[in-house]
C-alpha positions in Angstrom: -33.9 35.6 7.6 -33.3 39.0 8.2 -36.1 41.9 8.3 -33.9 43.9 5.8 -33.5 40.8 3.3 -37.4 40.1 3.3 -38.1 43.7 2.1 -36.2 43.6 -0.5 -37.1 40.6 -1.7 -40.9 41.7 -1.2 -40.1 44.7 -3.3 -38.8 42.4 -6.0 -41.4 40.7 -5.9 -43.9 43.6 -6.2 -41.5 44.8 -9.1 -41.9 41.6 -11.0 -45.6 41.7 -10.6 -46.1 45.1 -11.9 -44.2 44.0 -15.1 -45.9 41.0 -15.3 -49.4 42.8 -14.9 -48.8 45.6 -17.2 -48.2 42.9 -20.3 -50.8 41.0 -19.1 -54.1 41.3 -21.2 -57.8 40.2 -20.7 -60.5 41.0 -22.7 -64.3 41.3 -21.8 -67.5 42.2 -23.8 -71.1 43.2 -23.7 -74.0 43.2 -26.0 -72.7 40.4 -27.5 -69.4 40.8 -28.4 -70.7 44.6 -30.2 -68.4 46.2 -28.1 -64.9 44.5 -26.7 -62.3 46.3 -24.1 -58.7 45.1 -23.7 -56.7 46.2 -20.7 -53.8 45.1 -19.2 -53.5 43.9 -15.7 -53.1 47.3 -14.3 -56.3 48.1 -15.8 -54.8 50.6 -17.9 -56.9 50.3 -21.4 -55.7 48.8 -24.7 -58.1 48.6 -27.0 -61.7 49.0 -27.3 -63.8 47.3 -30.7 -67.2 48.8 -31.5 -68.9 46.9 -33.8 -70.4 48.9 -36.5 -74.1 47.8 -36.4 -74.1 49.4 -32.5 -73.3 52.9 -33.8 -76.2 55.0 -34.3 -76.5 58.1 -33.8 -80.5 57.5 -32.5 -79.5 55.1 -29.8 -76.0 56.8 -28.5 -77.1 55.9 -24.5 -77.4 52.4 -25.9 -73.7 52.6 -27.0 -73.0 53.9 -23.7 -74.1 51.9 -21.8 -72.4 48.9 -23.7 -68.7 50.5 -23.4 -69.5 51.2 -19.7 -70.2 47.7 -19.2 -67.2 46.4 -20.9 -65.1 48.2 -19.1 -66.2 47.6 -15.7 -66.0 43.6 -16.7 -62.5 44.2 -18.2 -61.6 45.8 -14.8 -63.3 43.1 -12.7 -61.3 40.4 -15.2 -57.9 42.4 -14.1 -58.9 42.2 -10.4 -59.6 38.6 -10.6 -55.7 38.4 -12.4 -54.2 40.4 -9.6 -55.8 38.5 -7.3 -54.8 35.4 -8.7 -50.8 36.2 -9.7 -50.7 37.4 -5.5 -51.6 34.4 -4.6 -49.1 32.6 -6.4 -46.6 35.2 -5.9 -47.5 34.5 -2.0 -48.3 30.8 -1.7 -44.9 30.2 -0.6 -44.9 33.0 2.1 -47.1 32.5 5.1 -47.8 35.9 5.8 -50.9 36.8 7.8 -53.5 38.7 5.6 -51.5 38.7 2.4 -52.4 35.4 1.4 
């Protein structure tokens, strides 16, 4: 196989991942489901739920806190999914350091 030939078909295969991440949801909460992010695989946010109850304008760090936390776990959630779509993009290709 040709150098030329495996680039492209790397590139393809990057292409297809990209798509396949940016339709790709997870979801993650905190507090008890009070506050729920969605976000794609390219961690670009969807959504984000507050439950009621939580919002109160006396305990606004407490709110904070729980959409900080739901975010970073929705972006640790999209890692994992990167992670595990490379590997099966990659399984087939025995490529030092990729796999």
């Amino acid at each position: 196989m040709n150098i030329q030939k495996m680039m492209r078909q790397a590139q393809k295969m990057q292409e297809d991942l990209q798509r396949q991440l940016r339709t790709t949801k997870v979801e993650a909460t905190a507090g008890g489901g009070m506050v729920t992010v969605v976000m794609n695989g390219v961690k670009e946010i969807q959504s984000i739920t507050i439950d009621p109850e939580v919002v109160s304008a006396d305990d606004v760090e407490m709110l904070q806190d729980l959409i900080v936390a739901a975010v970073s776990d929705a972006q640790r959630r999209a890692d994992e999914l990167v992670q595990q779509q490379m590997g099966g993009m990659m399984g087939g290709m025995n490529i030092p350091g990729l796999t």
